[in-house]
VOVEX-381888 format. One line per field, with one value per residue (C-alpha): residue number from 1; x, y, z. Coordinates in Angstrom, 3 decimals. Layout:
BEGIN
pos	c(NUM_...);
u	c(X_...);
v	c(Y_...);
w	c(Z_...);
This chain:
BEGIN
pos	c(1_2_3_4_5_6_7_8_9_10_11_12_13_14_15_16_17_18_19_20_21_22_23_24_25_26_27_28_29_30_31_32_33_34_35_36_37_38_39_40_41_42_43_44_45_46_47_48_49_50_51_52_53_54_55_56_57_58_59_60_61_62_63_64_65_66_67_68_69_70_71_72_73_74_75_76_77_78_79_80_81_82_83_84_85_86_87_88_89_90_91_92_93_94_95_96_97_98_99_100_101_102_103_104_105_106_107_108_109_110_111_112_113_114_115_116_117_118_119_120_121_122_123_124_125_126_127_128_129_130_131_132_133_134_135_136_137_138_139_140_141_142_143_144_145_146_147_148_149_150_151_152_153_154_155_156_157_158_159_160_161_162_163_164_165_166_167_168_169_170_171_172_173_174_175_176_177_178_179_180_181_182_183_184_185_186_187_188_189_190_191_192_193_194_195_196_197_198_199_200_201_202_203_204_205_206_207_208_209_210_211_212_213_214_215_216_217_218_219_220_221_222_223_224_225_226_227_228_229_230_231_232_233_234_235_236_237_238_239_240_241_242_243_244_245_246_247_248_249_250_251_252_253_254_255_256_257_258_259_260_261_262_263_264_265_266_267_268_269_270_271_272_273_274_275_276_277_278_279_280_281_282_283_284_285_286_287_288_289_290_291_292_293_294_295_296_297_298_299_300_301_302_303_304_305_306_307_308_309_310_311_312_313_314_315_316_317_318_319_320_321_322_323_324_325_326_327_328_329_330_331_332_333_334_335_336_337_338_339_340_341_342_343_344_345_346_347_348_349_350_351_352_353_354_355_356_357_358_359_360_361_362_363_364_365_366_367_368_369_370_371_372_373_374_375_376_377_378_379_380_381_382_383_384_385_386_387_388_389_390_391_392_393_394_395_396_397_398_399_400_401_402_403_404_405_406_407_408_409_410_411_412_413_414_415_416_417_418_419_420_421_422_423_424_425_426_427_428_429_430_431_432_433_434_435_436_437_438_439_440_441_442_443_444_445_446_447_448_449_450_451_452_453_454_455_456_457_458_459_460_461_462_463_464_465_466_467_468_469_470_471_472_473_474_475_476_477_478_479_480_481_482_483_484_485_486_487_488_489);
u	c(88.093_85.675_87.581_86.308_88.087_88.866_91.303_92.841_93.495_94.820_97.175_98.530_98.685_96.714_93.629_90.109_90.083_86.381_84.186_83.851_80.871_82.609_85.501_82.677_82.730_83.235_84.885_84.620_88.260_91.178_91.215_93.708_91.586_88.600_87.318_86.838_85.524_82.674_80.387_82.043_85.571_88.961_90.148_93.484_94.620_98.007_100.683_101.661_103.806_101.110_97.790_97.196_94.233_92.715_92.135_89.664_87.903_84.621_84.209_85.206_82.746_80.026_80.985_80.368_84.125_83.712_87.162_90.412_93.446_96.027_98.412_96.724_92.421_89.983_87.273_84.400_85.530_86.615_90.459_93.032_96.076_99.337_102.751_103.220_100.746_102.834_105.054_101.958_99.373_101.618_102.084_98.281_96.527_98.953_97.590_94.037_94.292_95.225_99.346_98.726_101.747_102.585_100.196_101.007_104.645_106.048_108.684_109.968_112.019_113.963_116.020_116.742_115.780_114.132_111.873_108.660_109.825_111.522_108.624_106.510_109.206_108.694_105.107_105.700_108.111_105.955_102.753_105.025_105.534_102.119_101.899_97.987_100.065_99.272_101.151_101.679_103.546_103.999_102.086_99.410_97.881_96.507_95.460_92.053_88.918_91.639_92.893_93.568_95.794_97.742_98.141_101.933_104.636_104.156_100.485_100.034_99.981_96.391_95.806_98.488_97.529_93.925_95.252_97.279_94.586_92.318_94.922_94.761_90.981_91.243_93.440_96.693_100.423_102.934_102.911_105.434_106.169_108.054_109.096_110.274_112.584_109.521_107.730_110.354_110.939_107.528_107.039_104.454_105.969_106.369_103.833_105.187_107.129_109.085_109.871_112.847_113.781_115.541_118.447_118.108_120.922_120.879_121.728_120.856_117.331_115.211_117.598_114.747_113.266_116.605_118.715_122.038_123.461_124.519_120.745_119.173_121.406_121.009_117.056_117.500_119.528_117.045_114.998_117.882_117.793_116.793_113.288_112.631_113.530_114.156_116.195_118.434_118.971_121.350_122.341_126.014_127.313_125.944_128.760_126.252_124.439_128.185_128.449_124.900_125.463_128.748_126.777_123.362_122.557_119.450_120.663_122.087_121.711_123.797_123.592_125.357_125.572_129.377_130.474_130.687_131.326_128.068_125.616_123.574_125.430_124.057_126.513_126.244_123.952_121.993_120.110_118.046_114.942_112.916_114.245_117.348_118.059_120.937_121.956_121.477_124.106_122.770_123.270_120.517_121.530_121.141_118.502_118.397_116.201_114.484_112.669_110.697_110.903_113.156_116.563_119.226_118.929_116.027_118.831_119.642_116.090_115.303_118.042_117.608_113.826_114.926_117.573_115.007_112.188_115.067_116.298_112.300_112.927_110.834_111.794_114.226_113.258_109.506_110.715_112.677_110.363_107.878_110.008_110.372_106.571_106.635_105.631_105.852_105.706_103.237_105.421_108.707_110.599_106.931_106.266_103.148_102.096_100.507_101.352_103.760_107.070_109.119_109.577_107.918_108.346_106.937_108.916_109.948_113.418_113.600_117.149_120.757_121.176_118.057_119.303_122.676_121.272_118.758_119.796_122.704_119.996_117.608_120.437_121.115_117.880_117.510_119.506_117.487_117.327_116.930_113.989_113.510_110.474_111.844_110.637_111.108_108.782_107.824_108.297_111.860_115.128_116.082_119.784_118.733_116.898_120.365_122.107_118.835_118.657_122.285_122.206_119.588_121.007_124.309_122.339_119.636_119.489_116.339_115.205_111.987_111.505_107.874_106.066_106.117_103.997_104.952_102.811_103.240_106.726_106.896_106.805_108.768_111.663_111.778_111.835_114.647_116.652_116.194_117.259_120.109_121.393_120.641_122.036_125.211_125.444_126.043_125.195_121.574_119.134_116.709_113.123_110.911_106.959_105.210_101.997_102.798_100.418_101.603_105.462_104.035_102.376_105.793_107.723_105.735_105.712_109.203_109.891_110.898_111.069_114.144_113.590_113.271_110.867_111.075_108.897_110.605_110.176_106.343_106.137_102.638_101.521_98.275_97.566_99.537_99.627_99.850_99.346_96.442_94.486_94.708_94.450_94.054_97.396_98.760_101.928_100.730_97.609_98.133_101.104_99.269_96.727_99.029_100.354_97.244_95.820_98.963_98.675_94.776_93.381);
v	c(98.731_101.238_104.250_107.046_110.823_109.867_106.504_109.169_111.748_108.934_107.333_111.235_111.641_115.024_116.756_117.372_120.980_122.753_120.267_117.800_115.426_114.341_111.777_108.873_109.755_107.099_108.467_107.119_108.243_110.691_113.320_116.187_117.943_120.028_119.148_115.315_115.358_113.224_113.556_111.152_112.284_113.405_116.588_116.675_120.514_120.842_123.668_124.228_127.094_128.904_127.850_126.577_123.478_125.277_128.244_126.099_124.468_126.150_124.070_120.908_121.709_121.901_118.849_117.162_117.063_116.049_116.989_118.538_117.639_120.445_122.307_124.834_124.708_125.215_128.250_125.622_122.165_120.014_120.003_117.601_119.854_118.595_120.347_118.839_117.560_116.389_114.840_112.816_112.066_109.368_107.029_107.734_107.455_104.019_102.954_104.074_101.599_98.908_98.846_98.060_97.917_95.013_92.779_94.379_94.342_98.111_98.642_102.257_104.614_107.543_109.413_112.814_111.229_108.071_107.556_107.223_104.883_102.586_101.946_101.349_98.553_97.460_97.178_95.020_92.594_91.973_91.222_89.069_86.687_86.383_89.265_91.400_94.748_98.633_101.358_104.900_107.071_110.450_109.613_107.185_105.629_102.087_98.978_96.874_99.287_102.706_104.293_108.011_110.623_111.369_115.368_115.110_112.495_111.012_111.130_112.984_110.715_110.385_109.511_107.057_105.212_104.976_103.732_100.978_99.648_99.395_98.168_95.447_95.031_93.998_91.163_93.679_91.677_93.968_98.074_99.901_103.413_106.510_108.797_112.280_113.936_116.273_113.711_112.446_115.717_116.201_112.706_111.585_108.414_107.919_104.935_102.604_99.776_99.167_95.987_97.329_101.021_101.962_104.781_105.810_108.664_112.068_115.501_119.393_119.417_120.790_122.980_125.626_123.711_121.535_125.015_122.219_119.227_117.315_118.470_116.793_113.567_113.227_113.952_110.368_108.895_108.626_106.051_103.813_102.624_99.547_101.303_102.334_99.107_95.724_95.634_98.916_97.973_100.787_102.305_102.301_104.011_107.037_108.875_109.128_105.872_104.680_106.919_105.496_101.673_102.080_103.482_101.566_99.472_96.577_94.076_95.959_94.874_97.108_97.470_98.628_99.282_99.541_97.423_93.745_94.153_95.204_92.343_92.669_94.525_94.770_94.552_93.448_96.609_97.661_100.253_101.969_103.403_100.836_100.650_98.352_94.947_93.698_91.184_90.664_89.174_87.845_85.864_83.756_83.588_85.605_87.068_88.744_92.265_93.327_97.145_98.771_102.461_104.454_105.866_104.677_106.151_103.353_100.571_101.874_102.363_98.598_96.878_98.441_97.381_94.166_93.918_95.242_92.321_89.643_90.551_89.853_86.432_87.361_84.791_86.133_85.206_85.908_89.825_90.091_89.321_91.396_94.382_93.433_93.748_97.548_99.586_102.732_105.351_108.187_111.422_109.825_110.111_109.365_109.206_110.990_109.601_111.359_110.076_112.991_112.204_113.440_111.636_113.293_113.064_114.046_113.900_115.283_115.626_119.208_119.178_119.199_115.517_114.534_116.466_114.862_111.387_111.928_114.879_112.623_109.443_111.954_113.906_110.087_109.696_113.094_112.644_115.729_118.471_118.299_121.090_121.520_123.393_124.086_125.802_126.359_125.713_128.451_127.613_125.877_126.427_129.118_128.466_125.663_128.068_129.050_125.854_124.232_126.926_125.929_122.475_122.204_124.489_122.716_119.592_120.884_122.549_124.559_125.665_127.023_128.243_129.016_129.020_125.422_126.363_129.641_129.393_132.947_133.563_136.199_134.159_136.734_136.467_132.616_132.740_134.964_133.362_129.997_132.205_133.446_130.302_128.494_132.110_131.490_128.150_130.070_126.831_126.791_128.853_129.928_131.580_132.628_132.160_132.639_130.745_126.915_125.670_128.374_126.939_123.511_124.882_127.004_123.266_121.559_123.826_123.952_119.748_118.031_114.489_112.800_116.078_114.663_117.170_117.189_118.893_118.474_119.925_119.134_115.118_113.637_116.723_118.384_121.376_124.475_127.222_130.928_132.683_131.298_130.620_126.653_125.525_122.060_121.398_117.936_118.039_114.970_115.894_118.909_117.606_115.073_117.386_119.805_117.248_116.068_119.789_120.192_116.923_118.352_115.537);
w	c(111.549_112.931_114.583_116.371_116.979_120.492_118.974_116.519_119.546_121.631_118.244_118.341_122.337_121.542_122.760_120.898_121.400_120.485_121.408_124.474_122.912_119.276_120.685_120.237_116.673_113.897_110.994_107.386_106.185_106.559_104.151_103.320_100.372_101.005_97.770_98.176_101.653_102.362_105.334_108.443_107.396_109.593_107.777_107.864_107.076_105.859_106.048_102.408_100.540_99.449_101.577_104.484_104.748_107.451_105.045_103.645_107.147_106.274_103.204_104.594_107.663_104.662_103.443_106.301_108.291_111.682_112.815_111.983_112.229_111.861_113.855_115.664_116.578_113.634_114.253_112.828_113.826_116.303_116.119_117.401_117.762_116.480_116.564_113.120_111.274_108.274_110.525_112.101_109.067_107.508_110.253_111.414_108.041_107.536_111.538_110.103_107.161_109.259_107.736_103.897_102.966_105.494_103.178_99.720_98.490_97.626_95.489_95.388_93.294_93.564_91.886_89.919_86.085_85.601_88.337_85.957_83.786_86.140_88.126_84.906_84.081_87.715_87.332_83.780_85.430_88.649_86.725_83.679_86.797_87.729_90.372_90.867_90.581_91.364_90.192_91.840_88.998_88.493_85.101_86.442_89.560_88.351_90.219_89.881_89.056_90.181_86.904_87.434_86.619_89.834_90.929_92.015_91.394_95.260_96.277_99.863_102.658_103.311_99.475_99.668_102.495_101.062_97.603_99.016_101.156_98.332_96.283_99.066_99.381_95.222_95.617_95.095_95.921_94.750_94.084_92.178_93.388_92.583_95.417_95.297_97.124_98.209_99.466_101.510_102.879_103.454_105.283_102.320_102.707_106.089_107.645_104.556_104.634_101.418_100.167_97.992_96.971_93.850_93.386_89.530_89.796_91.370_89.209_89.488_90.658_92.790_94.129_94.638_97.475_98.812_98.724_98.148_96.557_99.752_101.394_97.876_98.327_102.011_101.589_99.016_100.846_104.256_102.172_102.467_105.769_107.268_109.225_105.788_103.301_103.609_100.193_98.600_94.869_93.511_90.289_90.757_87.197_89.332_91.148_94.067_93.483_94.369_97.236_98.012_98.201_99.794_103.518_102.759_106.222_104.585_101.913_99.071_95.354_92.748_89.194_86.264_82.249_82.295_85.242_85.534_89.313_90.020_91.316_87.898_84.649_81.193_78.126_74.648_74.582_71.093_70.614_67.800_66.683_67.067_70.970_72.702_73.352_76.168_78.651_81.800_83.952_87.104_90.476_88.743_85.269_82.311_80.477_77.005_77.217_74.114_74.936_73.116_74.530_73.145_74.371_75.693_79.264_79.442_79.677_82.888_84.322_82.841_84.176_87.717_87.696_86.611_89.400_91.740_91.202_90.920_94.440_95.426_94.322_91.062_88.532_86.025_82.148_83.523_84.561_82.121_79.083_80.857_80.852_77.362_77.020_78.463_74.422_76.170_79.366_78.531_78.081_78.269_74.564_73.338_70.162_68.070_64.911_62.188_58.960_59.307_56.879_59.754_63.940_66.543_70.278_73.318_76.600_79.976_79.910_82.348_83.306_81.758_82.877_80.791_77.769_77.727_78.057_75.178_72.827_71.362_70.634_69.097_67.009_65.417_64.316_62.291_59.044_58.911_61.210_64.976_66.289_69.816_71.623_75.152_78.067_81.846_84.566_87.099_90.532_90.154_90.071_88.251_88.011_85.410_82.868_81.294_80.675_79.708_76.852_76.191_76.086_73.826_71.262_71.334_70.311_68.075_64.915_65.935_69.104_70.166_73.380_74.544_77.932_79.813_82.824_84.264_87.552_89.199_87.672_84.894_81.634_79.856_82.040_82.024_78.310_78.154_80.862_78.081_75.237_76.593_77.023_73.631_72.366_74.084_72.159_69.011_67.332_66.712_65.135_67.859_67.648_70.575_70.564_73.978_72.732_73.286_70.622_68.050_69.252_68.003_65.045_64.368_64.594_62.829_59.739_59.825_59.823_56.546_56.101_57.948_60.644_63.817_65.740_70.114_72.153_75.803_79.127_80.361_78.867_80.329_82.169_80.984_82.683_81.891_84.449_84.369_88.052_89.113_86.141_84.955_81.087_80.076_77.366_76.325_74.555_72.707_71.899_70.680_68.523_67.132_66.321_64.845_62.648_61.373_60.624_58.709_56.919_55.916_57.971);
């Protein structure tokens, strides 16, 4: 579908201002990064914390822009003027792409903890039952020749209304999707149609940006609605999954580990090492679950994906030996292997809730030692530093707190605000090293065999930040290569 400015002014009921000749325009694409413009595009600039996209106009005029759209008129381009442009791009980029999502399936998730690896299981059980899938992770945006690593958990709306339309062009049926409570809040999401949406659990998070519990919740809880879903599939062992499925208005599937009320429960539950095996109880039957990711919070994300494809009409032993199929989720209780006499993981557990769901697994492994290498984030909520620092010291033998990504916050100060907490804990013995590699190094040198070694906080991420100056760092990588060195490989 060929459109032209003038069809994009008239979708937004808004005026070209700076130009009376460009409204015959075709345009080749909308696009909300100066970076990746190509000549023919719709720039769509952005308000943002930090920049603003039209701080950036006279690149995307060089690249070949041939309008703006932003809220307020661009000194080098033609600019349709919008009171709100976030508000706007999603259902216009979605009306640009002709509606993807009304011809490709999308299964979201939400959610404090869990998101990542939920829609990975998603992704396992659609294509076990014969599904052409995408995948839109925080970890990885996939479909048929798209493999990339994705900048933000939910891709902006432009990107994701692109992505799903070529998901469609390559033969795509069904897309599994996480969705933050940012994006939500920042209408990312808006202009798609979800087949089902997922509730993993909600916990301290994010409070930086939500300011509130009940603003984080009610943020989630907008993506339950029938405009928004045609199915709600709900963690219920979640106090506000519960809360959740109890006001949801489209059909509503629940799920469970501990209750057979719930329309699909797990029990005769195993887990191990080598991963966990369980039942699924079902309006369709049973199924017997056999993962092989590790930790028992994965139950829970499994048998919601599960309960999530099943509502579809996705056949059950097909989903369910597909989850089965699922080896691992980069950065989530990954392991690194070395030929190292000691376990080593890699994952992104960043908040209290994410400790206490995985701490106690990891402690059972070690009939060594458990050593930690912990962080915190610039940018976030700072009331989490503390009892993230104590958490992990009530769990671990050794804890090592070094810099995560400290953005523009003082590293110093997040490190401290760690160590006083795994201080408090009086039960660890707890070392600082600012130098993230040197942490790992510092770890390392300290495991013996039957040690189990964690290095938590960033899981697949690979760029470390410090102000405004960007490092490429992979916690696996360099752990693995730490390892190795060590082992005089």
């Amino acid at each position: 579908m060929a459109v032209t400015v003038a069809e994009v002014a008239a979708f937004l009921h808004a005026p070209v201002i700076g130009s009376a000749d460009v409204g015959g325009a075709l345009l080749r694409d909308l696009v909300d990064d100066s970076r990746t413009l190509c000549p023919g595009d719709a720039y769509v600039a952005l308000p943002g914390r930090r920049w603003h996209g039209l701080d950036f106009q006279d690149q995307a005029a060089a690249a070949g822009a041939v309008v703006a759209v932003s809220d307020r008129p661009s000194a080098v381009l033609p600019t349709v003027v919008v009171a709100d442009p976030r508000a706007v791009v999603g259902p216009l980029a979605a009306w640009f792409h002709r509606v993807p999502s009304k011809e490709v399936r999308v299964f979201g998730v939400t959610g404090t903890n869990g998101k990542t690896s939920t829609a990975h299981f998603i992704d396992a059980g659609l294509a076990a039952a014969g599904e052409a899938t995408g995948l839109i992770s925080g970890v990885r945006i996939r479909g048929p020749n798209w493999d990339v690593v994705p900048v933000r958990t939910t891709p902006e709306a432009a990107t994701l209304q692109r992505t799903l339309a070529h998901f469609h062009r390559q033969g795509v049926t069904a897309c599994a999707m996480e969705v933050s409570s940012h994006a939500v809040h920042q209408h990312r999401v808006d202009g798609t149609g979800f087949r089902a949406m997922a509730f993993t659990n909600l916990s301290h998070d994010h409070l930086d940006y939500h300011g509130t519990m009940e603003s984080y919740y009610a943020t989630k809880a907008t993506m339950f609605g029938a405009d928004r879903t045609q199915l709600a599939v709900i963690n219920i062992d979640d106090a506000h999954g519960a809360r959740l499925a109890a006001n949801t208005t489209p059909t509503t599937w629940t799920c469970s580990t501990m209750s057979p009320g719930a329309d699909v429960y797990a029990d005769s539950i195993t887990c191990s090492e080598a991963g966990s095996t369980f039942t699924a109880h079902t309006p369709h039957g049973t199924a017997r679950v056999r993962l092989q990711t590790l930790g028992p919070h994965q139950i829970a994300n499994a048998i919601l994906a599960l309960t999530s494809v099943i509502a579809d009409g996705v056949d059950l032993a097909a989903a369910a030996d597909g989850i089965s199929t699922l080896t691992g989720v980069p950065g989530r209780c990954e392991p690194v292997h070395a030929g190292q006499p000691f376990t080593a993981i890699v994952d992104y557990m960043h908040n209290t809730a994410g400790q206490h769901a995985l701490l106690p697994y990891l402690r059972s492994m070690a009939t060594g030692r458990l050593i930690l290498v912990i962080g915190a984030t610039g940018g976030r909520d700072r009331s989490k530093h503390r009892p993230l620092g104590q958490v992990a010291a009530t769990y671990a033998d050794v804890v090592i707190v070094t810099d995560e990504s400290p953005g523009d916050e003082d590293p110093a100060a997040l490190r401290a605000d760690v160590l006083d907490g795994a201080r408090h804990a009086n039960h660890a013995r707890v070392l600082e090293e600012p130098d993230r590699h040197r942490a790992l190094e510092l770890a390392v040198s300290t495991a013996r065999a039957g040690d189990v070694v964690v290095v938590a906080g960033r899981g697949s991420d690979r760029v470390q930040r410090y102000g405004r100056h960007e490092s490429h760092f992979s916690d696996h990588a360099h752990l693995h290569h730490v390892i190795a060195a060590a082992n005089g490989c």
